[in-house]
C-alpha positions in Angstrom: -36.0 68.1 43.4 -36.4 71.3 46.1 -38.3 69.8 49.3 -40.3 71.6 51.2 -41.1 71.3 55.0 -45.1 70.6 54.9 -47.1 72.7 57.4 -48.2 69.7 58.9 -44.8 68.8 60.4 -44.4 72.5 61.9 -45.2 71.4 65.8 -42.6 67.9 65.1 -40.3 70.7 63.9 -40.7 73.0 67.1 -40.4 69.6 69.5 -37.2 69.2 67.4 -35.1 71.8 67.6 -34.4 75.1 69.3 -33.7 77.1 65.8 -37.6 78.9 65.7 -39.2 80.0 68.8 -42.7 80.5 67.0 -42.3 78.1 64.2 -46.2 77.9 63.2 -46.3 81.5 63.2 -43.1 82.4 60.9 -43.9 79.3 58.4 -47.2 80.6 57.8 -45.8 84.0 56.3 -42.8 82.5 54.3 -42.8 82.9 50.5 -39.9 82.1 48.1 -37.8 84.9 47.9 -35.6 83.6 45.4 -35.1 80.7 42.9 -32.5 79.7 40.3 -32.0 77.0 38.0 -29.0 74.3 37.9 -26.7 75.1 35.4 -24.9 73.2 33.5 -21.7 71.1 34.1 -23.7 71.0 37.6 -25.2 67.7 39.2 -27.1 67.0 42.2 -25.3 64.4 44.3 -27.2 64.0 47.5 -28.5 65.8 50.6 -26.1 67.9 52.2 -24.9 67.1 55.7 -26.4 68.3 58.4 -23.9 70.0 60.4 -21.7 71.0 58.0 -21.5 74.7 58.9 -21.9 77.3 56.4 -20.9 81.1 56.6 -24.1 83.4 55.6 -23.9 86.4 54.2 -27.5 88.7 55.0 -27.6 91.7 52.5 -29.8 93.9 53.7 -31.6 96.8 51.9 -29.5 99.5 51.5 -31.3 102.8 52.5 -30.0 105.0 49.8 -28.3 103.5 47.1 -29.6 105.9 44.8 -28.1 108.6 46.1 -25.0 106.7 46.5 -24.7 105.9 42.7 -26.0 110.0 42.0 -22.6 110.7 44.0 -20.5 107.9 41.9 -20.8 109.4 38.7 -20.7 113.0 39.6 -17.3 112.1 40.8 -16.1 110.2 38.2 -17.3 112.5 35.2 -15.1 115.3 33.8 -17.5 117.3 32.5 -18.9 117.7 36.5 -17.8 120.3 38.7 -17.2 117.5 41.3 -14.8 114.8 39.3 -12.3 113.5 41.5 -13.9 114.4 45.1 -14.2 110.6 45.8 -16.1 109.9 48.8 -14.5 108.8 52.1 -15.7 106.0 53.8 -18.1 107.2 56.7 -19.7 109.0 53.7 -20.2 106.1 51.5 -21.1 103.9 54.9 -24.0 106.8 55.7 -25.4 106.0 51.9 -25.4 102.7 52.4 -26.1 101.8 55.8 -29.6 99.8 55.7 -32.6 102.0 57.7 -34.1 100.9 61.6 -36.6 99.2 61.0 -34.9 97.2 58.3 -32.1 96.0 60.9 -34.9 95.7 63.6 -37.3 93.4 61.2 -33.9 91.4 60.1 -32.9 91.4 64.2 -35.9 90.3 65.3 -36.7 87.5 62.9 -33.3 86.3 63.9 -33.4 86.6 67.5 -36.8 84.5 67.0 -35.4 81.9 65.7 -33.0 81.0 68.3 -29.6 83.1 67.2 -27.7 84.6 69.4 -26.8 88.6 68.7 -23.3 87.8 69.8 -23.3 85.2 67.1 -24.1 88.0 64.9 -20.9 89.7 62.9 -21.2 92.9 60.5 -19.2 94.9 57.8 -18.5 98.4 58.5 -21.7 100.1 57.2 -24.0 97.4 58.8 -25.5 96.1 55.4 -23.9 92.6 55.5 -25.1 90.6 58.6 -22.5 87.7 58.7 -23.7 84.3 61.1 -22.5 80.6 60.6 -24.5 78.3 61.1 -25.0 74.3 60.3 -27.2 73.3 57.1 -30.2 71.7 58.9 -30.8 75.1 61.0 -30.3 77.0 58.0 -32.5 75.0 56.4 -35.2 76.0 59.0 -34.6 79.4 59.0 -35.2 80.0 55.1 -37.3 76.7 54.4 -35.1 75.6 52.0 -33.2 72.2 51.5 -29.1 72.1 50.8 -28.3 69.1 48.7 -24.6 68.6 47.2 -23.4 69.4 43.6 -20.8 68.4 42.0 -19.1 69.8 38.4 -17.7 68.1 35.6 -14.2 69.4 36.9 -15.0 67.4 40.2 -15.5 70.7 42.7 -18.5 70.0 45.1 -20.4 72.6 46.4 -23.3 73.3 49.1 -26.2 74.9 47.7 -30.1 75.5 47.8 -32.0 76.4 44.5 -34.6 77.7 46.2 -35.2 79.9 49.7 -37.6 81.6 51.4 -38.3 84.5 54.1 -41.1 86.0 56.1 -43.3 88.0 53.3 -42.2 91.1 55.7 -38.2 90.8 54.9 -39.1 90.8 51.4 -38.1 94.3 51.3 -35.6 94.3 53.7 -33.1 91.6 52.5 -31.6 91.7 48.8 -29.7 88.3 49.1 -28.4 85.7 51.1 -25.9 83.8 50.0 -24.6 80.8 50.1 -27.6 79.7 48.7 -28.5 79.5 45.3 -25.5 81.2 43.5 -22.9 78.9 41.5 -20.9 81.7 41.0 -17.1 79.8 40.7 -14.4 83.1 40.1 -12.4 80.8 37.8 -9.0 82.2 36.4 -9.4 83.6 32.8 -5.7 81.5 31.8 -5.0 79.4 29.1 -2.0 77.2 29.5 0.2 76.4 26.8 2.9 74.9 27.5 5.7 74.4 30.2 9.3 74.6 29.1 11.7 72.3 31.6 14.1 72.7 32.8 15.5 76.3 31.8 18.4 75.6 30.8 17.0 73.6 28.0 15.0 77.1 26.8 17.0 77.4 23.8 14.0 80.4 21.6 13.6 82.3 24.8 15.9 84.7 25.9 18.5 83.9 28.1 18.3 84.8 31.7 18.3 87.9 33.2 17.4 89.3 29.7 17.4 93.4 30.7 18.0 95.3 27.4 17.3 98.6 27.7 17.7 99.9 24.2 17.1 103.7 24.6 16.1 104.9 20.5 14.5 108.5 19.8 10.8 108.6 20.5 10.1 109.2 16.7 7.2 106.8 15.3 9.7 104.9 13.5 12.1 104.3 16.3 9.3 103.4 18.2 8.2 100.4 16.0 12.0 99.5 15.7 12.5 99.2 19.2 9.2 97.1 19.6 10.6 94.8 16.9 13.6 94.9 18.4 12.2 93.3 22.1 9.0 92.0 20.9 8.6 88.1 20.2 4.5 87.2 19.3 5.4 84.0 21.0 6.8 85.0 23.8 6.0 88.3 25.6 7.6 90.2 28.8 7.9 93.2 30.3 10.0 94.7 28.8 8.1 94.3 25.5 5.2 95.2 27.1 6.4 98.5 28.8 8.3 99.0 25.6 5.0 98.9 23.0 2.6 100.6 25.7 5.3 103.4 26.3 5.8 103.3 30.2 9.4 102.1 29.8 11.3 105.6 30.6 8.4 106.7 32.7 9.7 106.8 36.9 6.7 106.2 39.4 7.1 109.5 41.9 4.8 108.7 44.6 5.0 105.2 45.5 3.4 104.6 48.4 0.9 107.2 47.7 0.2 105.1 44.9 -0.7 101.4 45.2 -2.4 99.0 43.2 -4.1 95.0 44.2 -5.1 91.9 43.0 -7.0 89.1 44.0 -6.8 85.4 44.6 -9.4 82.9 44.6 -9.9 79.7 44.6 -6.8 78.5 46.4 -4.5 80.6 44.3 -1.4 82.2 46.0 1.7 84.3 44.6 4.4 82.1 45.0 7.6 84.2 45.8 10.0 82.2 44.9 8.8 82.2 41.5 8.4 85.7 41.3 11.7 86.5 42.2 12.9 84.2 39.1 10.3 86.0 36.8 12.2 89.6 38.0 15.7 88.4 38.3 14.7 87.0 34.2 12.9 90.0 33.3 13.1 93.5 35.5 16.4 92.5 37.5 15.7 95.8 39.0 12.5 94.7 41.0 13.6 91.9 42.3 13.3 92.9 46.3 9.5 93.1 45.2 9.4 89.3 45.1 9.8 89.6 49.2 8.1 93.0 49.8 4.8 92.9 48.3 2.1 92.4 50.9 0.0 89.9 51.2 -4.1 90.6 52.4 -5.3 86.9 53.4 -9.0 87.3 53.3 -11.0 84.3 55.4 -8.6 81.8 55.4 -7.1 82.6 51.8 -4.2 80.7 50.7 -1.0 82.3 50.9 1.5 78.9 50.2 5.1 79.3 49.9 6.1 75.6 49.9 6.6 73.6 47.0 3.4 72.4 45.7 2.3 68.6 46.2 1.8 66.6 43.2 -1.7 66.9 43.2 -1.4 71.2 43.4 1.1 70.8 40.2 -1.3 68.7 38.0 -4.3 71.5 39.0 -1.8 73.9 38.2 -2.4 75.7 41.2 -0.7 78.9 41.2 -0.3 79.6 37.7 -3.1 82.4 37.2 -1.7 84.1 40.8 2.1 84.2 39.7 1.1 85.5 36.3 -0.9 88.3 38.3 1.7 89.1 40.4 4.8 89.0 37.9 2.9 90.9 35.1 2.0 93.9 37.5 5.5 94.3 39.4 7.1 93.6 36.2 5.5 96.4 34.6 5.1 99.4 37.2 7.6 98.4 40.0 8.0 99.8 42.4 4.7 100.4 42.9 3.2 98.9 46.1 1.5 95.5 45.4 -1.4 93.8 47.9 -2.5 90.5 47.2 -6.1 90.1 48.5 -6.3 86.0 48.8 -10.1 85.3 49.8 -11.0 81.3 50.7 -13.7 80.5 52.7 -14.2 82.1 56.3 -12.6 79.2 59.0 -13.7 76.8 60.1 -13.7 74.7 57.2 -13.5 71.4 57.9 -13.2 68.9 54.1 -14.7 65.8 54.6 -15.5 63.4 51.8 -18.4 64.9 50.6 -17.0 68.2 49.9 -13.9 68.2 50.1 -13.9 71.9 48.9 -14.5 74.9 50.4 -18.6 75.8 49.9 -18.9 79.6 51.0 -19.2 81.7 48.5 -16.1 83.8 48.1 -16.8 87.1 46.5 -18.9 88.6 48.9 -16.3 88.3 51.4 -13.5 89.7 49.4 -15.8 92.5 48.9 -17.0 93.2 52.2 -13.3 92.7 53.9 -11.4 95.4 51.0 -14.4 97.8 51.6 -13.8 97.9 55.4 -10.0 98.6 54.9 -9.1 102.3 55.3 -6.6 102.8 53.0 -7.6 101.2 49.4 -5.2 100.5 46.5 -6.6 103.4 43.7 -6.4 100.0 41.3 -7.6 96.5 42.0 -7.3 93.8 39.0 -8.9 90.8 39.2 -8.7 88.1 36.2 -11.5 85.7 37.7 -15.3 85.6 36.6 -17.8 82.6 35.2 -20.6 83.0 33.2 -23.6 85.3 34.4 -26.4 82.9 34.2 -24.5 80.2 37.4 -25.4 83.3 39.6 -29.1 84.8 40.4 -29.7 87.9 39.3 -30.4 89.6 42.8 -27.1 88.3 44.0 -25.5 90.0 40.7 -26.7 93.4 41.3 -25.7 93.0 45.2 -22.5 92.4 44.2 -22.5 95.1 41.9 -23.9 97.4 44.4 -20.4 96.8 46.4 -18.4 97.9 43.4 -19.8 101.1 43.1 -18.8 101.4 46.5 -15.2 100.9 45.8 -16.2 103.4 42.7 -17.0 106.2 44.9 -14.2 105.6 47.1 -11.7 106.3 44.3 -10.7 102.8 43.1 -11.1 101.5 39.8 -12.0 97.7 39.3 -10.3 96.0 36.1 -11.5 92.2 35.4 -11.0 90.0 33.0 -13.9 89.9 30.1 -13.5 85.9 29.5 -11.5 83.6 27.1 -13.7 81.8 25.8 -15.3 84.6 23.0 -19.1 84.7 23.1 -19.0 81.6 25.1 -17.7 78.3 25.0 -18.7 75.7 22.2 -21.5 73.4 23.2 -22.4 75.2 26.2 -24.3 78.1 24.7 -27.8 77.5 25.8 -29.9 79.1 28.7 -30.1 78.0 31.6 -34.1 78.6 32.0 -34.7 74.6 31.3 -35.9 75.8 27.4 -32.3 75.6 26.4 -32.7 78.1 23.9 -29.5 79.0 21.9 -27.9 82.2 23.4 -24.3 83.9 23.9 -23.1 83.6 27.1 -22.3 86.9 28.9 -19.8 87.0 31.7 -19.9 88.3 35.3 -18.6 89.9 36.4 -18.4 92.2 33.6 -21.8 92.8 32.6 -21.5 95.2 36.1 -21.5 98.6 35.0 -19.5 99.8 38.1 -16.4 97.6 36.8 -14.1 98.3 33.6 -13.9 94.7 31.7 -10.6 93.8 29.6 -10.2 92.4 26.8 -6.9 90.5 25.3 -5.4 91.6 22.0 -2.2 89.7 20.3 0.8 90.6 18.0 1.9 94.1 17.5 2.0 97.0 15.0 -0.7 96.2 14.6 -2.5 94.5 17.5 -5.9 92.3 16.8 -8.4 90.3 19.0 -6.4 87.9 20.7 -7.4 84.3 19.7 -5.1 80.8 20.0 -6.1 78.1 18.0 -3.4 75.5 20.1 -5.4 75.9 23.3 -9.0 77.8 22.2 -8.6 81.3 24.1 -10.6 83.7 22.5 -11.0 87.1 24.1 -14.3 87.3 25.2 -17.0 90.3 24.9 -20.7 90.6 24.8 -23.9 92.2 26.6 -25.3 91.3 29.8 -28.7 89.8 30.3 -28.9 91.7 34.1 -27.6 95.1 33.5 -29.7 97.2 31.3 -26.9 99.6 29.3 -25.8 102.4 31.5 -25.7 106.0 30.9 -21.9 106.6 29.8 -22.3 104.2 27.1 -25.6 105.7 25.8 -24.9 109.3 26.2 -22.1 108.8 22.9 -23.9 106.5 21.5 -21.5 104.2 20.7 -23.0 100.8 22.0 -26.0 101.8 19.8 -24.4 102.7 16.8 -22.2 99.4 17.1 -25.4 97.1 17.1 -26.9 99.1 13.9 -23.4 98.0 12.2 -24.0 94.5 12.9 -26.8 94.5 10.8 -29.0 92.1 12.5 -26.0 89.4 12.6 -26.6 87.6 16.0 -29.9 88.7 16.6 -31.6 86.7 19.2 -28.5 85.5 20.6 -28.2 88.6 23.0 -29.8 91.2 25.0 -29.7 94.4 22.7 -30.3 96.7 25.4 -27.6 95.0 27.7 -24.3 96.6 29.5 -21.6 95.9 26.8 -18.4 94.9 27.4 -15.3 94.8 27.5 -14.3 98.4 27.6 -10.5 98.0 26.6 -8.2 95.6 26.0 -4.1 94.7 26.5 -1.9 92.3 25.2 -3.1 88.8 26.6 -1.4 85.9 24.8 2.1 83.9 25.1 2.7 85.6 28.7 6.4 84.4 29.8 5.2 83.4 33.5 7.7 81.7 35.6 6.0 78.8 37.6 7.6 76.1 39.8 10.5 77.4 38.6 9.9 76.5 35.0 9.0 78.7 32.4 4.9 78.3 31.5 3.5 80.4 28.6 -0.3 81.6 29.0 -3.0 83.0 27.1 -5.6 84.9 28.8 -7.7 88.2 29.7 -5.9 87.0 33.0 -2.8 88.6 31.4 -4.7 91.6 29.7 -6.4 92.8 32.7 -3.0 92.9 35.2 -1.2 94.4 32.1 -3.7 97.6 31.4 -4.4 97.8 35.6 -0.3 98.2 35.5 -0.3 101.3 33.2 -3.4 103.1 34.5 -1.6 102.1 37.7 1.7 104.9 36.5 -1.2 107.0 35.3 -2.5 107.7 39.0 1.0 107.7 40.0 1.8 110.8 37.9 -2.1 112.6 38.5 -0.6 112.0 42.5 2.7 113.3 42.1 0.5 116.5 40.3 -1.4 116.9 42.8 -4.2 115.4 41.0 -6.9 112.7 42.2 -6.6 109.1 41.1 -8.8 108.1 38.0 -11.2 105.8 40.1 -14.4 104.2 38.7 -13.1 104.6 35.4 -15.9 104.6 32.8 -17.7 107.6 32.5 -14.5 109.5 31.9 -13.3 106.5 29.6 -16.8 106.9 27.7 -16.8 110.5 27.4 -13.0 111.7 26.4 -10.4 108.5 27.8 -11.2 106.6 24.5 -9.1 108.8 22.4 -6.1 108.2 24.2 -6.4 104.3 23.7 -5.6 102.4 20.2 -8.4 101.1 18.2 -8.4 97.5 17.5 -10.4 96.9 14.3 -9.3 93.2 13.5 -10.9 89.9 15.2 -13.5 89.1 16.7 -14.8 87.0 20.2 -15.0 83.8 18.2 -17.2 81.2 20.1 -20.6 79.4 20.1 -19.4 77.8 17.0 -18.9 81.0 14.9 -16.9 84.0 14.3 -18.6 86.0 17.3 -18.9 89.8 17.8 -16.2 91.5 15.3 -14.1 94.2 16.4 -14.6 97.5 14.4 -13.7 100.9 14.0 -14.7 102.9 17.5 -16.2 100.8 20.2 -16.7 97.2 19.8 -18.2 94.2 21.7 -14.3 91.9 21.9 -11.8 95.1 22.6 -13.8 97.8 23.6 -12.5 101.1 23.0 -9.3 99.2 22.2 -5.2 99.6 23.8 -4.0 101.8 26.4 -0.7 104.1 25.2 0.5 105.1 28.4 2.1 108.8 27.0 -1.5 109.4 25.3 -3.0 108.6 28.4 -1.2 110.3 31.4 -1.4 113.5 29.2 -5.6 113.5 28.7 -5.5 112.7 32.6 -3.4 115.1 33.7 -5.2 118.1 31.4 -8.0 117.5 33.8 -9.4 120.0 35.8 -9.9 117.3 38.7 -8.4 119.0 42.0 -7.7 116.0 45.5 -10.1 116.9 48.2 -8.4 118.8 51.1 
């Protein structure tokens, strides 16, 4: 269904329109530089229109990433002389930056073809090139067509399969996007149920529930004061920093010590909402409601009216409150930022896509890796499956993590609630529609930390809800070849040799596994439009265990101690025995039972729970020094 422009019509072209200078010349040494299938759920609906203006993102080449990624894990290993000397930003920017002649080549073919250098836009190391443009001279620049697509779930998109270059920026530009990625950063929530109005909540505690029971930290004490403020079917803070033992604990340098979140598609942190979760739940934080900040990436949405009808039956909102109340409820007061991406103005809906089509996460990425001052932490509890994106746009991507890596902040994301995939959709997405397991992005990244969702308590299993279908997800990626922390202890290897040739076929052996831990993730108490909601979801997981490691780099601060950053190498090599091992479960999907959780690493919880005491003490027994 991809048209080409014949070479025959090249001199109509030229006549036409002002976009290519030498149009005969630069068609004749195009090629495809990338392709990707349709997947599912998606439908073509027409040809796009041709001035709807979309925002391209040009990754260019970067001119050492190598070295780059040599410098990320000698930072972030313990065993290395240099763990903890994160890299500033003009370091990280002179790694990255692309070479001359690859911004001369890119330049030059641009200039060609009619654009304008002040049209031209950049992110700090000059390895993004950022223009808008309308379809139909896009179209002509990387002989491509856009058509429309819509989902199941009614979201319509801009998009082209299919693009080429000039055979001589082959080399020079990784990805350029939006084209062919149908990457959606979906909220990993399940929603239960919605409890109205509260005064009708008759199993829930009663408002402004703050019982601080204060028992000796003996191991029985400690399971009697977890039975005493945990409820399976209905879990808060103050079970939560109760059973992962950071109630007690003070933060000493906030400010020093931050942590984010994002916000995608049209979510926002409603603050209204947030001040009912604290004045509920940690009474204590409730100025946070009005004093975390906000980072509104290209026209994110930061709402604080009432939703419209319409926003309440989307339930718009309920994967950003549960974000924001889970973290400030947890390690207030801790500095918040909410990073909200949309789509870069102007965006104008009409009725063909009413929705936003630029693609989001490469501006969210670019914008936080041009800020100064980063958060040490950043959770974010959105992803889709790996095979809606090309692979060369999944390893730029990735490329920009281990940029926030090697700047000192650790990325936590959500591994997926649907277990190895969603029922009835596992099949690839190569037109053979062979039976496979459906790996996430993006986890299968082996710059980010992926987490899991366990349930219940003392003890905790794989988190899985048979009233709504959440299943904590886990797998191996079909991109990401397995890195070296998780086969220098051998415990991604060793788990595959337990399986015992159960699933073979239906994943990539040699893959990135993930997650890498897990958190409590199901029956979240989340206050939304002023009614109680409860959700299930490694949307709840992933702000819970960013939380805790959040009070960890609060106390290596106050010691004078680095922040953890990119977290996996030291997780791989000595962090896992400070976490609990979840040996029950399994990432039920596809129709089956899915991977099982064992003893030691496993494919659904990782190395398992954080306990926050455990944990700050390994950290702090470091050797890792702050760079003066």
């Amino acid at each position: 269904m991809l048209m080409h422009i014949p070479s025959v019509s090249f001199a109509l072209l030229a006549a036409s329109t002002s976009i290519l200078s030498s149009p005969l010349r630069s068609r004749i040494e195009y090629a495809v530089k990338d392709t990707h299938n349709i997947p599912s759920k998606w439908y073509e609906v027409g040809p796009a229109p041709s001035d709807k203006l979309l925002h391209l993102h040009i990754g260019l080449k970067q001119s050492q990433f190598d070295e780059l990624e040599r410098h990320l894990y000698e930072v972030s290993t313990p065993s290395h002389p240099r763990y903890g000397q994160h890299l500033t930003n003009a370091e990280v920017d002179e790694l990255v930056k692309p070479a001359d002649d690859t911004l001369k080549s890119v330049h030059d073919w641009l200039f060609d073809s009619g654009i304008d250098r002040a049209q031209l836009s950049y992110n700090r190391a000059k390895d993004f090139i950022k223009v808008s443009l309308p379809v139909s001279e896009i179209e002509r620049l990387l002989d491509t067509k856009y058509l429309i697509y819509e989902h199941l779930d009614g979201d319509r998109i801009i998009r082209a399969p299919e693009w080429s270059l000039p055979k001589h920026l082959h080399e020079h530009i990784d990805t350029i996007q939006p084209t062919n990625s149908f990457f959606r950063p979906a909220g990993r929530r399940k929603t239960l149920k919605t409890i109205k109005p509260l005064e009708e909540v008759e199993a829930a505690p009663a408002p402004h529930f703050t019982v601080e029971t204060e028992i000796a930290a003996t191991p029985d004490s400690e399971n009697a004061a977890v039975a005493k403020v945990c409820n399976t079917t209905f879990v808060t803070p103050l079970c939560l920093r109760t059973f992962y033992g950071t109630k007690g604990y003070k933060p000493q340098v906030p400010g020093k010590n931050q942590i984010g979140l994002t916000d995608f598609l049209g979510e926002a942190n409603n603050r209204s909402d947030v001040q009912i979760f604290l004045e509920m739940y940690r009474n204590v934080a409730v100025s946070e409601a009005e004093t975390f900040a906000v980072d509104v990436i290209n026209g994110g949405d930061n709402q604080q009216t009432p939703d419209t009808p319409t926003q309440l039956a989307a339930g718009k909102d309920l994967e950003g409150n549960l974000d924001a109340e889970t973290i400030i409820g947890i390690d207030y007061p801790t500095p918040l930022t909410a990073f909200t991406t949309g789509g870069m103005p102007p965006f104008n809906p009409d009725d063909l896509t009413p929705t936003d089509t630029n693609e989001p996460y490469l501006q969210f990425l670019n914008a936080v890796l041009d800020i100064d001052t980063l958060p040490q932490i950043i959770s974010s509890s959105y992803g889709d499956d790996e095979q809606t994106v090309p692979e060369a746009y999944a390893r730029k991507v990735c490329d920009l993590f281990a940029q926030l890596g090697a700047k000192g902040t650790s990325f936590l994301t959500a591994s997926g609630d649907n277990g190895v995939g969603h029922t009835n959709d596992c099949f690839t997405n190569d037109g053979k529609n062979t039976s496979t397991f459906l790996p996430s992005f993006p986890d299968g990244c082996p710059y980010v930390t992926s987490v899991g969702a366990t349930k219940n308590f003392n003890p905790e299993v794989v988190a899985f809800d048979e009233a709504n279908g959440f299943s904590s997800g886990g797998g191996f990626s079909n991109y990401f070849p397995r890195p070296t922390y998780q086969n220098d202890n051998g415990v991604v290897k060793n788990y595959i040799s337990s399986l015992g040739g159960e699933f073979n076929g239906l994943y990539n052996k040699t893959g990135r596994g993930y997650p890498d831990i897990a958190a409590q993730g199901q029956r979240f108490v989340t206050i939304w439009n002023g009614t109680i909601t409860i959700l299930d979801g490694t949307s709840a997981s992933t702000p819970t265990a960013s939380a805790i490691l959040a009070l960890v780099n609060d106390a290596l601060l106050a010691a004078g101690k680095p922040a953890l950053g990119f977290l996996n190498p030291w997780l791989y090599s000595t962090g896992y025995s400070s976490f609990s091992d979840i040996t029950s479960g399994s990432a039920i999907g596809c129709g089956g039972s899915g991977f099982p959780a064992l003893a030691g690493w496993d494919a659904v919880s990782g190395f398992g729970t954080p306990h926050f005491p455990s944990v700050m003490a390994l950290a702090l027994s470091s050797n890792a020094k702050e760079r003066v």
